[in-house]
DOSEBA-933730 format. One record per atom (N, C-alpha, C, O): residue number from 0; residue in one letter; atom name; z, y, x. Coordinates in pm, 1 decimal. Layout:
residues N
{k:NUM; r:A; a:CA; z:Z; y:Y; x:X} $
...
END
This chain:
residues 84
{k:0; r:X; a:N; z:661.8; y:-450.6; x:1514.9} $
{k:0; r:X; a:CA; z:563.5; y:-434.2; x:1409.8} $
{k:0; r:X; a:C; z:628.2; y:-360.7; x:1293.7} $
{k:0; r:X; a:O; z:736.8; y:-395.9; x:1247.6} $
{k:1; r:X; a:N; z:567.0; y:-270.2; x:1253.4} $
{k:1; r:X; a:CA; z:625.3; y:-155.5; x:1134.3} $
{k:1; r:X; a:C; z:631.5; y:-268.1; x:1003.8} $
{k:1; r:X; a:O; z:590.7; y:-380.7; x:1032.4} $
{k:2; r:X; a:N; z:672.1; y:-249.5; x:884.1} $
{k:2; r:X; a:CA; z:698.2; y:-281.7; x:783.8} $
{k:2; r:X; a:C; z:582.8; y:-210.9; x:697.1} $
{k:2; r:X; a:O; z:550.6; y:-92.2; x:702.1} $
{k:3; r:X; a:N; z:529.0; y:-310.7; x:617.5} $
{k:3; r:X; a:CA; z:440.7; y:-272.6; x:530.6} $
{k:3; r:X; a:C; z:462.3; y:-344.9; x:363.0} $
{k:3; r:X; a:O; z:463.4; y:-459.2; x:317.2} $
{k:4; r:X; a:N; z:476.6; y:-215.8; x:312.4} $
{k:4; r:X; a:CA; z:464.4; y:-290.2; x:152.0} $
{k:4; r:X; a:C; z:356.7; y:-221.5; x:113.9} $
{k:4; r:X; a:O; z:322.9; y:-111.4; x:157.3} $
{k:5; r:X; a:N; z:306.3; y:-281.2; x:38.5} $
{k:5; r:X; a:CA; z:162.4; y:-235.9; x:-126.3} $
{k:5; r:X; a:C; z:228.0; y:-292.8; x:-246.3} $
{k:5; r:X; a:O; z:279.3; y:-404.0; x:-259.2} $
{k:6; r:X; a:N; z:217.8; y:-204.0; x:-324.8} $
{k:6; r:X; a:CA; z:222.1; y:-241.8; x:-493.0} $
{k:6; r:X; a:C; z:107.1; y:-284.2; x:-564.9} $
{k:6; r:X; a:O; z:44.6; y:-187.8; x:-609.0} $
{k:7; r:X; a:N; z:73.9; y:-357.9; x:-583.2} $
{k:7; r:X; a:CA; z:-26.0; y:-415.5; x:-666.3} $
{k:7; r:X; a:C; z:-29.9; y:-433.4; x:-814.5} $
{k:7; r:X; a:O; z:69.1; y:-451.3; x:-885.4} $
{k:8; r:X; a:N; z:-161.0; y:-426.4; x:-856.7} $
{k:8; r:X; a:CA; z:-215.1; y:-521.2; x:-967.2} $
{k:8; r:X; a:C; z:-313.4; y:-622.4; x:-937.6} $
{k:8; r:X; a:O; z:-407.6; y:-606.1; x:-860.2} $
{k:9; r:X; a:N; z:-284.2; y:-742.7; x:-1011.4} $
{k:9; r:X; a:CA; z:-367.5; y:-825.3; x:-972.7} $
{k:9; r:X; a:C; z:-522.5; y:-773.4; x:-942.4} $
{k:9; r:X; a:O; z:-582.4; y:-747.0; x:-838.2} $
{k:10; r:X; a:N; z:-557.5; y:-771.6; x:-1077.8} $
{k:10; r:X; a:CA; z:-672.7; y:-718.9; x:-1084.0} $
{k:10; r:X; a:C; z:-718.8; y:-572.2; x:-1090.8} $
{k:10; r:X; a:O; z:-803.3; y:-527.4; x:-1168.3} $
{k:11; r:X; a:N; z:-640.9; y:-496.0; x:-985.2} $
{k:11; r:X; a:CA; z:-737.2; y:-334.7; x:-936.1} $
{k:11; r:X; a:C; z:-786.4; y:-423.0; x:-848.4} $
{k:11; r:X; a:O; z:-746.4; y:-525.0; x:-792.2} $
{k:12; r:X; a:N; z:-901.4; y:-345.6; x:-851.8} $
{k:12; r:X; a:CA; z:-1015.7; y:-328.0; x:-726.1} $
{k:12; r:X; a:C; z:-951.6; y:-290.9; x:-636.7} $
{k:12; r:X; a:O; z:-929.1; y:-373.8; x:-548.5} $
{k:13; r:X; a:N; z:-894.6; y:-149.3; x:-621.3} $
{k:13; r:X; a:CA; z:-859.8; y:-76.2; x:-502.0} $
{k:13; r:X; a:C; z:-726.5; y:-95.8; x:-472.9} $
{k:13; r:X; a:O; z:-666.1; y:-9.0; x:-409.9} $
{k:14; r:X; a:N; z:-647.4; y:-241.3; x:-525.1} $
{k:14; r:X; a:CA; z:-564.6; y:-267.8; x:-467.0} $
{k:14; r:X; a:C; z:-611.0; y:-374.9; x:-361.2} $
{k:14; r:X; a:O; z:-560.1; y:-397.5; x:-251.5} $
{k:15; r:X; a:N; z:-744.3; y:-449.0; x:-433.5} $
{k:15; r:X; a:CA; z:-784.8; y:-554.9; x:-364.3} $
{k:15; r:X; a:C; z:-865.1; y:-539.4; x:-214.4} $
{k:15; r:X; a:O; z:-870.3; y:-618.7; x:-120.4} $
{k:16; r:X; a:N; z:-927.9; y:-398.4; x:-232.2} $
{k:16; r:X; a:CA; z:-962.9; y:-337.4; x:-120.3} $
{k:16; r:X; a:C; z:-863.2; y:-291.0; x:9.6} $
{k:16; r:X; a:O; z:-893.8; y:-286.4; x:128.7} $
{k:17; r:X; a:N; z:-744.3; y:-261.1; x:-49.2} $
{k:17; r:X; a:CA; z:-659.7; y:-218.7; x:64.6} $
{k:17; r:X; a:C; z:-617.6; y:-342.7; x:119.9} $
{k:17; r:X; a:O; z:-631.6; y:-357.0; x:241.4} $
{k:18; r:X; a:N; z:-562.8; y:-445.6; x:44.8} $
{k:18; r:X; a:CA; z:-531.1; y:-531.0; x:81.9} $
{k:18; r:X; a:C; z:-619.8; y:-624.4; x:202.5} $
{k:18; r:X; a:O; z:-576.7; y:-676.5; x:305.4} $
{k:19; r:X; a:N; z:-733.9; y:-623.0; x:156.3} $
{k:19; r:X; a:CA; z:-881.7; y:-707.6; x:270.2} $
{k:19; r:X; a:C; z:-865.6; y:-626.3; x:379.6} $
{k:19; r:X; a:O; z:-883.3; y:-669.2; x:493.6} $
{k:20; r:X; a:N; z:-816.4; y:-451.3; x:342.9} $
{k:20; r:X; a:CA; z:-836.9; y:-384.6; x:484.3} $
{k:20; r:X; a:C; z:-675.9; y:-468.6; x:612.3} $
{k:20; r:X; a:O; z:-665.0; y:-496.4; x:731.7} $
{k:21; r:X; a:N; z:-615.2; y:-473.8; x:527.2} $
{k:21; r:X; a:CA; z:-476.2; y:-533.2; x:606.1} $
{k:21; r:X; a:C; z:-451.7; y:-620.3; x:666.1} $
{k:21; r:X; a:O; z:-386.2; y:-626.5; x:770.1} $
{k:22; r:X; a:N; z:-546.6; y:-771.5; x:554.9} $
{k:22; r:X; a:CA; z:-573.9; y:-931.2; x:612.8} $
{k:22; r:X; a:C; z:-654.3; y:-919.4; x:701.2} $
{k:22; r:X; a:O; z:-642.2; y:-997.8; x:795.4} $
{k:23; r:X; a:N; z:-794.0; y:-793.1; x:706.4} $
{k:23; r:X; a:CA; z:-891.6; y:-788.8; x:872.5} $
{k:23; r:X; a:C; z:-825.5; y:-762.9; x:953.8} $
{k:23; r:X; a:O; z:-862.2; y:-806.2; x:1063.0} $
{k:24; r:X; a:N; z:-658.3; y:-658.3; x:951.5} $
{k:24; r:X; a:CA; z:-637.2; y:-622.4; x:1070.5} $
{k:24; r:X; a:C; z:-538.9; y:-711.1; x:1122.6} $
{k:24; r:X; a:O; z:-488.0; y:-684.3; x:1231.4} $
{k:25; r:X; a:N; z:-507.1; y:-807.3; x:1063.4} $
{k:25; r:X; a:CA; z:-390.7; y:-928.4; x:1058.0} $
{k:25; r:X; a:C; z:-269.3; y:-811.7; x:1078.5} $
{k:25; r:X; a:O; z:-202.6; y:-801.9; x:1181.5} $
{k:26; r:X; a:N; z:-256.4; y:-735.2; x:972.5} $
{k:26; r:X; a:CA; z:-124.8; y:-678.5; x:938.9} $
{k:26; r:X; a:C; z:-23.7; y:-756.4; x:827.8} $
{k:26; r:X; a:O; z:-75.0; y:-787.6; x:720.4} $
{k:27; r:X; a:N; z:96.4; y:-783.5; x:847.4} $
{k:27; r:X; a:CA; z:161.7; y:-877.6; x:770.8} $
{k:27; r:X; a:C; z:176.2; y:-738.7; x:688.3} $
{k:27; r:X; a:O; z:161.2; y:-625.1; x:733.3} $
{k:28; r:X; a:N; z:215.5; y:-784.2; x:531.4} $
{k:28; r:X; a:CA; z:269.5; y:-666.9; x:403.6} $
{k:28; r:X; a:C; z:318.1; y:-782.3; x:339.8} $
{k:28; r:X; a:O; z:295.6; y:-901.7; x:359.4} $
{k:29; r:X; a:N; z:410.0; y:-705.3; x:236.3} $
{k:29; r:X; a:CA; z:514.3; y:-758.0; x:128.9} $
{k:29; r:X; a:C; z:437.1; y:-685.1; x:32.2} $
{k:29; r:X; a:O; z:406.1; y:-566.1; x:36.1} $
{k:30; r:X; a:N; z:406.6; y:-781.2; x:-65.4} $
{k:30; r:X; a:CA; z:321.4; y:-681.7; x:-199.5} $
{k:30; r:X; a:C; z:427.2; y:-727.7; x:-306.8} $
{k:30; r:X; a:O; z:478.6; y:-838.9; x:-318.6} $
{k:31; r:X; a:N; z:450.6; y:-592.1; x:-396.4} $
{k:31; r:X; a:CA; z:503.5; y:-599.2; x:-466.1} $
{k:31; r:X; a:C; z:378.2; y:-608.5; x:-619.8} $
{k:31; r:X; a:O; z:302.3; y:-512.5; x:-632.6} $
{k:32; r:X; a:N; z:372.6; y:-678.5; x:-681.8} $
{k:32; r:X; a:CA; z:376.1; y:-710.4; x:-799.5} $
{k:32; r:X; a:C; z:360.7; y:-675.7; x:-922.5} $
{k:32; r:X; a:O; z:394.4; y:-777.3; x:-983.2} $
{k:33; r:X; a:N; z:325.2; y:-580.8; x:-1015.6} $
{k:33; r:X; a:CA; z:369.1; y:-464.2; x:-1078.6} $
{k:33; r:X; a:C; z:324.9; y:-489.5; x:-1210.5} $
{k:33; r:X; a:O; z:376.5; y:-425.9; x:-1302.4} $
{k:34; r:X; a:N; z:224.5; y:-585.1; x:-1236.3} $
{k:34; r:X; a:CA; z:129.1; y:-626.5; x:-1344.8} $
{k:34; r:X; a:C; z:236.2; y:-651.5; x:-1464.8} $
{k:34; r:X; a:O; z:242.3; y:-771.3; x:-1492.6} $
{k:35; r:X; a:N; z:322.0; y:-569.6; x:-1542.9} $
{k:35; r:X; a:CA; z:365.0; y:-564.5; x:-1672.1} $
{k:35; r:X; a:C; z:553.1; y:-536.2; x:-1643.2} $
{k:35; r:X; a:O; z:626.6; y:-480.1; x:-1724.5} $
{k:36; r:X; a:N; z:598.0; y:-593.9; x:-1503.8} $
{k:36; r:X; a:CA; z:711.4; y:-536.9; x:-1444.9} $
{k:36; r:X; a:C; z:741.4; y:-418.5; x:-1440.3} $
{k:36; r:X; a:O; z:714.3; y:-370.1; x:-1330.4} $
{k:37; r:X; a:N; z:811.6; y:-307.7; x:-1551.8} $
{k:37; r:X; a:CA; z:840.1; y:-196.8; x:-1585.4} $
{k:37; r:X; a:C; z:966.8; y:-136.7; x:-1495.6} $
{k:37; r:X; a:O; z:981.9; y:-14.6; x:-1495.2} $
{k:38; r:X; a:N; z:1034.3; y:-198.7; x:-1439.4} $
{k:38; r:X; a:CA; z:1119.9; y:-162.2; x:-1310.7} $
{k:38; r:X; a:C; z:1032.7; y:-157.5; x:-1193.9} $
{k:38; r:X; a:O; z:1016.8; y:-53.1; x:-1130.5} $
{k:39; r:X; a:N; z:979.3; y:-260.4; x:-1165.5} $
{k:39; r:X; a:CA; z:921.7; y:-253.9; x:-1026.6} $
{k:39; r:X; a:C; z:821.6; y:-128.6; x:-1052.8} $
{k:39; r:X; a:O; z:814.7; y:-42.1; x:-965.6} $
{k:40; r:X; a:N; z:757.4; y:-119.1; x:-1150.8} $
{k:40; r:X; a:CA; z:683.7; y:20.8; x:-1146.5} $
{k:40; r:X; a:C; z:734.4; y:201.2; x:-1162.1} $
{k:40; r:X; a:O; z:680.0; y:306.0; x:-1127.6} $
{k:41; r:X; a:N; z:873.2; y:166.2; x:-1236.3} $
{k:41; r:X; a:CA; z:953.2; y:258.2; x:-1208.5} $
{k:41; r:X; a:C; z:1015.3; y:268.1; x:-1035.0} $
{k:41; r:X; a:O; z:1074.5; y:363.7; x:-984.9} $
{k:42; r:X; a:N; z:993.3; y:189.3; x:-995.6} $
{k:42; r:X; a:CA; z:1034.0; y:168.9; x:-875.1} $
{k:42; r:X; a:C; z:946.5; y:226.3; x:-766.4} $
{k:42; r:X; a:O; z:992.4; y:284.9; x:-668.4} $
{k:43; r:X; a:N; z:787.9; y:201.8; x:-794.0} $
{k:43; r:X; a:CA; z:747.0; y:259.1; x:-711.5} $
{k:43; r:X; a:C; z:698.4; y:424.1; x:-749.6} $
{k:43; r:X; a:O; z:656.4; y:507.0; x:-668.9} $
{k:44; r:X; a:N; z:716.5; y:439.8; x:-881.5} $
{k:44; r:X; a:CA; z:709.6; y:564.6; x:-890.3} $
{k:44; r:X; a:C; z:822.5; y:672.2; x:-843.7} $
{k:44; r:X; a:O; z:796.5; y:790.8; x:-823.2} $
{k:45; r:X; a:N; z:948.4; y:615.3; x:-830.3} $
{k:45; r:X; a:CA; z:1045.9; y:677.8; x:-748.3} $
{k:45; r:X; a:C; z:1020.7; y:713.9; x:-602.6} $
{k:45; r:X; a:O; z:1039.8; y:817.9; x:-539.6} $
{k:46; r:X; a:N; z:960.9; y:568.8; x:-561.8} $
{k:46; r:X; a:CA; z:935.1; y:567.8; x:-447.6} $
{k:46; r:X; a:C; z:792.7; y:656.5; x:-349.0} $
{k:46; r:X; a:O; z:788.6; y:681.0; x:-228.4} $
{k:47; r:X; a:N; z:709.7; y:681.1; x:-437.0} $
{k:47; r:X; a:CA; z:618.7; y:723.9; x:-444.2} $
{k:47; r:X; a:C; z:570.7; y:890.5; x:-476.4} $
{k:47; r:X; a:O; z:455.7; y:933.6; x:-467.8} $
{k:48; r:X; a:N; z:696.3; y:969.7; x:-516.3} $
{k:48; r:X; a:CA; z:709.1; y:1077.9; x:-552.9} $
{k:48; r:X; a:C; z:642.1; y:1080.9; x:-669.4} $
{k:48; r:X; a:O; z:580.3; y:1185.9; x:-687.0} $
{k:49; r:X; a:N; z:633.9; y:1000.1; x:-755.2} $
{k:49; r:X; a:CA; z:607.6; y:1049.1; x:-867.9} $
{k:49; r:X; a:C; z:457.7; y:969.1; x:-888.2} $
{k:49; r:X; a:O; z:402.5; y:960.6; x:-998.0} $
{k:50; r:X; a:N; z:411.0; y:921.1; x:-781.6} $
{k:50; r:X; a:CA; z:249.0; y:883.8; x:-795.3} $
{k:50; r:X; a:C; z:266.5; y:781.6; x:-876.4} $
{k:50; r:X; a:O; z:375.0; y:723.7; x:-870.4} $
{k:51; r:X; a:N; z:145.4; y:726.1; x:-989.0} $
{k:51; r:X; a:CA; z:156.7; y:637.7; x:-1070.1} $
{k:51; r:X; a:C; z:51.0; y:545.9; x:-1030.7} $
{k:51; r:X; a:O; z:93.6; y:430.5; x:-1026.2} $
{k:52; r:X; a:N; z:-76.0; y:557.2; x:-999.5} $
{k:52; r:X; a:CA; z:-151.7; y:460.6; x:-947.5} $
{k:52; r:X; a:C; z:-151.2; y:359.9; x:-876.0} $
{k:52; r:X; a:O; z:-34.2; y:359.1; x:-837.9} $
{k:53; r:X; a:N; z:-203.0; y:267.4; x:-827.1} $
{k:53; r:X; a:CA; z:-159.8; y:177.3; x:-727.8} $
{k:53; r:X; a:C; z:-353.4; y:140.5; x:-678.5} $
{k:53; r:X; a:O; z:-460.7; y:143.5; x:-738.8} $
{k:54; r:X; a:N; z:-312.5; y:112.2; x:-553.2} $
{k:54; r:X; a:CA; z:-215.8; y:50.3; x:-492.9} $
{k:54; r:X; a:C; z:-103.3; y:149.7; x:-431.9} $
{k:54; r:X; a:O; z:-153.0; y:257.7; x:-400.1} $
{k:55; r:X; a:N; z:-1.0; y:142.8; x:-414.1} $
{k:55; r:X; a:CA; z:57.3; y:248.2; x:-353.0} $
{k:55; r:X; a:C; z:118.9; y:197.9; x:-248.2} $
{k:55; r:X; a:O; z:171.8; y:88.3; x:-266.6} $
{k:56; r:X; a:N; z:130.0; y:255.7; x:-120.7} $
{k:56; r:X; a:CA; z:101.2; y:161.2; x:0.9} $
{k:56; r:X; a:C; z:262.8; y:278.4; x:87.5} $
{k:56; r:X; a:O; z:283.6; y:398.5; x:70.5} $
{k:57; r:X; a:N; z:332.5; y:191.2; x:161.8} $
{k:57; r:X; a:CA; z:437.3; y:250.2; x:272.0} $
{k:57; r:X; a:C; z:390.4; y:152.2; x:362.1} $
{k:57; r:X; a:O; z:321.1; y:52.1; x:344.2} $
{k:58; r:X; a:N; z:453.0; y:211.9; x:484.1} $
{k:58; r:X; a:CA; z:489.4; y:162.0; x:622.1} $
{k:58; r:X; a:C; z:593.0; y:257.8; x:666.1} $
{k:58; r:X; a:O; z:586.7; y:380.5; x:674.3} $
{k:59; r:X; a:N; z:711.5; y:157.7; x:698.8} $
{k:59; r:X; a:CA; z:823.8; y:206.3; x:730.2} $
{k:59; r:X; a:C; z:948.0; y:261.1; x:656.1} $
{k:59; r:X; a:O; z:1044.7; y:325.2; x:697.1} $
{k:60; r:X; a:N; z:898.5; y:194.5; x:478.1} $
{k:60; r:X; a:CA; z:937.1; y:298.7; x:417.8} $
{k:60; r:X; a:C; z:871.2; y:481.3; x:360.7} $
{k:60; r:X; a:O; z:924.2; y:574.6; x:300.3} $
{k:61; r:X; a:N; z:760.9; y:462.4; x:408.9} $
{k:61; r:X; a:CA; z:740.3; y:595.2; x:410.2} $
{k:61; r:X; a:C; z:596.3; y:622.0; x:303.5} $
{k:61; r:X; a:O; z:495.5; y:566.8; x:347.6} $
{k:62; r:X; a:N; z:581.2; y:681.3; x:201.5} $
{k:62; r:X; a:CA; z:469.8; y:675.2; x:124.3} $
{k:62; r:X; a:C; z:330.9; y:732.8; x:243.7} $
{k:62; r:X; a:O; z:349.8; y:809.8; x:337.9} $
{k:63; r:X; a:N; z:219.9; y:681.2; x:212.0} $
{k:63; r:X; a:CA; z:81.1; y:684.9; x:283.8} $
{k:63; r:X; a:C; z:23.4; y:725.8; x:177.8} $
{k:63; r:X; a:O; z:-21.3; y:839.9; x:189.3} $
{k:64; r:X; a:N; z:1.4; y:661.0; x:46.0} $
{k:64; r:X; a:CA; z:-65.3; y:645.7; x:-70.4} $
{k:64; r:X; a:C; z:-160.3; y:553.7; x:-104.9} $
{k:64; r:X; a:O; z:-129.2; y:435.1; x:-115.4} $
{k:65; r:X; a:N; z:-247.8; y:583.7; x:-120.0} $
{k:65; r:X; a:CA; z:-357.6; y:457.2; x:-213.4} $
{k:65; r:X; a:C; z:-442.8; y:395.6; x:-87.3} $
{k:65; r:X; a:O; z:-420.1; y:409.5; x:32.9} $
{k:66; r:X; a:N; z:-533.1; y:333.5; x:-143.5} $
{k:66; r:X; a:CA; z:-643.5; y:273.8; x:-62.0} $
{k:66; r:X; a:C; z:-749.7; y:355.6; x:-35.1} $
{k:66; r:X; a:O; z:-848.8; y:305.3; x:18.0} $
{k:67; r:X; a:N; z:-747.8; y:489.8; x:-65.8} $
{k:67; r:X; a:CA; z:-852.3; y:573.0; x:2.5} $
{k:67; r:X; a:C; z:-787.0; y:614.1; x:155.5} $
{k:67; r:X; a:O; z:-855.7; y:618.7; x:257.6} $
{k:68; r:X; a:N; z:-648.3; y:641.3; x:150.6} $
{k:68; r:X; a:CA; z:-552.1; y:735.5; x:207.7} $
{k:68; r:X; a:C; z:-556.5; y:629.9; x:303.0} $
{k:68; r:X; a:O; z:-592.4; y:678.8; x:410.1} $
{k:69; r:X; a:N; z:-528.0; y:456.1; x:318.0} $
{k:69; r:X; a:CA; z:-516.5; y:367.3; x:423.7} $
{k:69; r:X; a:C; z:-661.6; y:381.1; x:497.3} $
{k:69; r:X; a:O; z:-674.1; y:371.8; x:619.4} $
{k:70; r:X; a:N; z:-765.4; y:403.7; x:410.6} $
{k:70; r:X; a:CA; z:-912.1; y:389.7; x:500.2} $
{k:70; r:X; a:C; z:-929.4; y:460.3; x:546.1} $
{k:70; r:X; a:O; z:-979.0; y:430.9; x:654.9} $
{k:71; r:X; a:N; z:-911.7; y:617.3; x:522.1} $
{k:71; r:X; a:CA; z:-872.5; y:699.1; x:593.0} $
{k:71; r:X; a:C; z:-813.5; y:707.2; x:702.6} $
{k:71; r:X; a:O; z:-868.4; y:731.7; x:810.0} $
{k:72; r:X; a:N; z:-682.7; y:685.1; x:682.8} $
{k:72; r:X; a:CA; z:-620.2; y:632.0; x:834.4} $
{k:72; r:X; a:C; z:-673.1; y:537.5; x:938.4} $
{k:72; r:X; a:O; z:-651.5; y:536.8; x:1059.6} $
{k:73; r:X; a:N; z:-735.8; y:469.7; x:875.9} $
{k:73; r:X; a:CA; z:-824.8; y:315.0; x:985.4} $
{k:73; r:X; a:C; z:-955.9; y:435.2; x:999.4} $
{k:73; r:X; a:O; z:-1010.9; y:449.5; x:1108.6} $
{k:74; r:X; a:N; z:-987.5; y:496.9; x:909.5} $
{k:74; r:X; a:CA; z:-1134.2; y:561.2; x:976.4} $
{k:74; r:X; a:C; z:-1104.6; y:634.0; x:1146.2} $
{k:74; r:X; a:O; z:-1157.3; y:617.3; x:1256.2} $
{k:75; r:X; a:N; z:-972.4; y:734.4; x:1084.0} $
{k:75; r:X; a:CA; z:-968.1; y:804.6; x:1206.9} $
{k:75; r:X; a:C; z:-860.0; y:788.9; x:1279.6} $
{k:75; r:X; a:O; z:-782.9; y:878.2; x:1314.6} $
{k:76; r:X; a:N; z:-850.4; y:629.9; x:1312.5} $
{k:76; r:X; a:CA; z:-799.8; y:553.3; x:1415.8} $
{k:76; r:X; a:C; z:-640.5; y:588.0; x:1402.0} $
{k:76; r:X; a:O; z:-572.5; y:579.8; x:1504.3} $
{k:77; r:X; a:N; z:-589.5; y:619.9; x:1300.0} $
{k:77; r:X; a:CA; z:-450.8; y:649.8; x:1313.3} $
{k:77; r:X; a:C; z:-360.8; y:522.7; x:1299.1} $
{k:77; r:X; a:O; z:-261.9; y:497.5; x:1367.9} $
{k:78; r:X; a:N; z:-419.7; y:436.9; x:1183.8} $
{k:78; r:X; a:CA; z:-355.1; y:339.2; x:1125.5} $
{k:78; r:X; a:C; z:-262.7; y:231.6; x:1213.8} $
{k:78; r:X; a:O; z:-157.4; y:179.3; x:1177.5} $
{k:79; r:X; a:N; z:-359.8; y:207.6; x:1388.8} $
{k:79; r:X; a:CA; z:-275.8; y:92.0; x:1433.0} $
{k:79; r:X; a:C; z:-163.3; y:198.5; x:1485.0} $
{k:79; r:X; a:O; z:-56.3; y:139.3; x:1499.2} $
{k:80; r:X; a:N; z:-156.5; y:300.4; x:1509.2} $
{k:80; r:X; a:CA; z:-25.3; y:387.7; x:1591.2} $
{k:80; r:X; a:C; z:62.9; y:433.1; x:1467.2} $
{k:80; r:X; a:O; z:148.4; y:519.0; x:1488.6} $
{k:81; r:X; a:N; z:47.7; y:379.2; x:1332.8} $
{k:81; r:X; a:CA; z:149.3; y:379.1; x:1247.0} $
{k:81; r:X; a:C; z:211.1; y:257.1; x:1238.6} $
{k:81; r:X; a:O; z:334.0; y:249.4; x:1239.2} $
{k:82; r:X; a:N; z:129.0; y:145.5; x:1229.7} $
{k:82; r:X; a:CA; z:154.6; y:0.1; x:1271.3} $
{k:82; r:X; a:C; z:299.7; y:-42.1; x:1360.5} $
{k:82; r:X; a:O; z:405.7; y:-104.4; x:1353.5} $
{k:83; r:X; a:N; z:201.1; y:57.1; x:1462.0} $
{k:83; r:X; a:CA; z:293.6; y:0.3; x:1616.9} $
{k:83; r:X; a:C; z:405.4; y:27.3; x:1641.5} $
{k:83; r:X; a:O; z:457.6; y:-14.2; x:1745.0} $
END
């Protein structure tokens, strides 16, 4: 099973959306946290090339991007063969 992190805020929407997409697919993730944590958000902006929004979503290590970019991937069936 690939490795999945999301960066969160409590309260985005479209962190909360990616996240429901992950618990339907019973994908385990490590969410990182970000709500006033000025490292961890420097952190994912490193990690992220620079993106500042969140949710900001890897598997494998590897930036995907937000919660449009994961539904995307589940739309056109890519998501479980990144998973796997």
């Amino acid at each position: 099973m690939a490795k999945v992190e999301i960066y969160t805020w409590q309260s985005c929407p479209f962190c909360i959306r990616a996240k429901l997409l992950l618990k339907r697919k019973n994908i385990e993730f490590i969410e990182h946290e970000i709500d006033g944590d000025e490292k961890a958000r420097e952190k994912m902006i490193l990690r992220s090339n620079g993106r500042r929004t969140v949710p900001q979503i890897f598997i494998n290590d590897k930036g995907i991007g937000g919660c449009d970019e994961l539904h995307r991937l589940e739309n056109e069936n890519k998501l479980d063969l990144l998973i796997k």
